[in-house]
N, C-alpha and C positions, 0 to 999 in steps of 0.2 A: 278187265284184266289191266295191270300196270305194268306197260314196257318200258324198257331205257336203252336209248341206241348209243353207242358214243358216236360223237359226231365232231366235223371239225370246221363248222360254223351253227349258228343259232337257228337254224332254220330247216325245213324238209326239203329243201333243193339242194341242201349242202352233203359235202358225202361223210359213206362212214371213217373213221378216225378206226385205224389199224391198232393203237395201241388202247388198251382199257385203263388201265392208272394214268399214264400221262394224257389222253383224249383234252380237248379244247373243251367240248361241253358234251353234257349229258342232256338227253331229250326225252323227255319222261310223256310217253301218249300212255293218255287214262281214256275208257269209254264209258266209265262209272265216274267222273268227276262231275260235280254239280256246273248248269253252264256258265257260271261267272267267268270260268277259265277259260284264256283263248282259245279259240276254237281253229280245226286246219280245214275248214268247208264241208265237214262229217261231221260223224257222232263223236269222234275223238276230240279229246281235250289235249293240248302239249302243253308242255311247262319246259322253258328252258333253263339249265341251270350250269354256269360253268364253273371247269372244274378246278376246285381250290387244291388239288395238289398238284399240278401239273405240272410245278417248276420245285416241289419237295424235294429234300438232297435223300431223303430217306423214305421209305416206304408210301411212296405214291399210290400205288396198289392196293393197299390196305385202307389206304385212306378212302381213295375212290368206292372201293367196296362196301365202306360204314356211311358215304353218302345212299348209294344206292339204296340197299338195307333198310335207312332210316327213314327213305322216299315210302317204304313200305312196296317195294319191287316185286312183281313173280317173274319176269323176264327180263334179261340181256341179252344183248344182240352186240357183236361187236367183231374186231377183226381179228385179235389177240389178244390172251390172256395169262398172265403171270402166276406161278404157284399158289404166293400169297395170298391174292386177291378171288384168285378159284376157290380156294379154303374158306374164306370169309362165308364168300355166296352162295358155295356149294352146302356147308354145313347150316346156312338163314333157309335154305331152302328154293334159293332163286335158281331157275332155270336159265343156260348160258347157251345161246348159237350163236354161229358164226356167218358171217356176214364177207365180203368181198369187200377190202376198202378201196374207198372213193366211189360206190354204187349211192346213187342217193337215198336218203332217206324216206323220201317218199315211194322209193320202188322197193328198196327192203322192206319197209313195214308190210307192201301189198305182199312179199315173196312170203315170208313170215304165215301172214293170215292164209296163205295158199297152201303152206306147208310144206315148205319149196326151202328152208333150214336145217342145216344138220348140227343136232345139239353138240356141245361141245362136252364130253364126259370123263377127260384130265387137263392138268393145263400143260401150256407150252411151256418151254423152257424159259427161265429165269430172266434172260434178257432180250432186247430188242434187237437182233437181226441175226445173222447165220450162223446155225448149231457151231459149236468146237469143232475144231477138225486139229486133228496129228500138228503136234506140238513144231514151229517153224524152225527151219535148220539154215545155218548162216554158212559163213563161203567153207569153213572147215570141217561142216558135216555136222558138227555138234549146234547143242539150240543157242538160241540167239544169232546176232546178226554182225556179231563184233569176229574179227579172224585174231585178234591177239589172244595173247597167251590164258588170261581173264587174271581179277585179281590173285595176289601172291604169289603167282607162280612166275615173276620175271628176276627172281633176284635169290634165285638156289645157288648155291655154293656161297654167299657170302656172308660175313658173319659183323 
């Protein structure tokens, strides 16, 4: 089976990377790769590979997901996951859990194999940090943070 964790260095000591489109790299352990490929002291093979959208002004997510994909992937592991990017992998067929960011990768993989993962079966919301909350209200109770009158409204009656 071919996993991919994000991670946010190149290595199984490093921890997981909370975000799956922007992630620093993807770590791809195969137990069916031939052993020319590094080996992590098992039967596992990794491959590290990082990640080419990470600094993308647009669709990172998707983009990440066509790397993964094209890795020929059945599982991800990661900490967060963006609609787009759910869609990509959800519909190739790859399997998505969630993982605890900053645990390392060598202990997720072990959680993983224990079956100690909880798949992830919609994605999260569209960006990276706290839901929407109730639109913010300025010093005059109305939104925004301005107390003036807002535009056009300072110059009624003149003509």
């Amino acid at each position: 089976m071919k996993i991919c964790i994000t991670s946010t260095g190149p290595n199984l000591d490093s921890g997981v990377d909370p975000r799956f489109g922007r992630c620093l790299y993807f770590i791809f352990i195969d137990d069916k790769k031939p052993s020319s490929a590094k080996t992590t002291g098992s039967k596992e093979k990794i491959n590290v590979v990082p990640n080419a959208g990470v600094s993308a002004m647009r669709g990172a997510g998707i983009q990440a997901a066509q790397t993964v994909v094209n890795q020929e992937t059945e599982v991800v592991i990661t900490g967060n996951i963006g609609p787009n990017a759910f869609r990509v992998l959800n519909t190739s067929g790859v399997k998505i859990f969630q993982a605890m960011p900053g645990t390392k990768i060598k202990d997720v993989l072990a959680a993983f194999e224990q079956g100690q993962l909880s798949e992830i079966t919609q994605a999260f919301g569209g960006g990276f940090g706290p839901p929407p909350g109730p639109p913010e209200r300025g010093p005059t109770g109305g939104p925004g943070g301005s107390a003036g009158p807002g535009i056009g409204r300072g110059r009624r009656g003149r003509r």
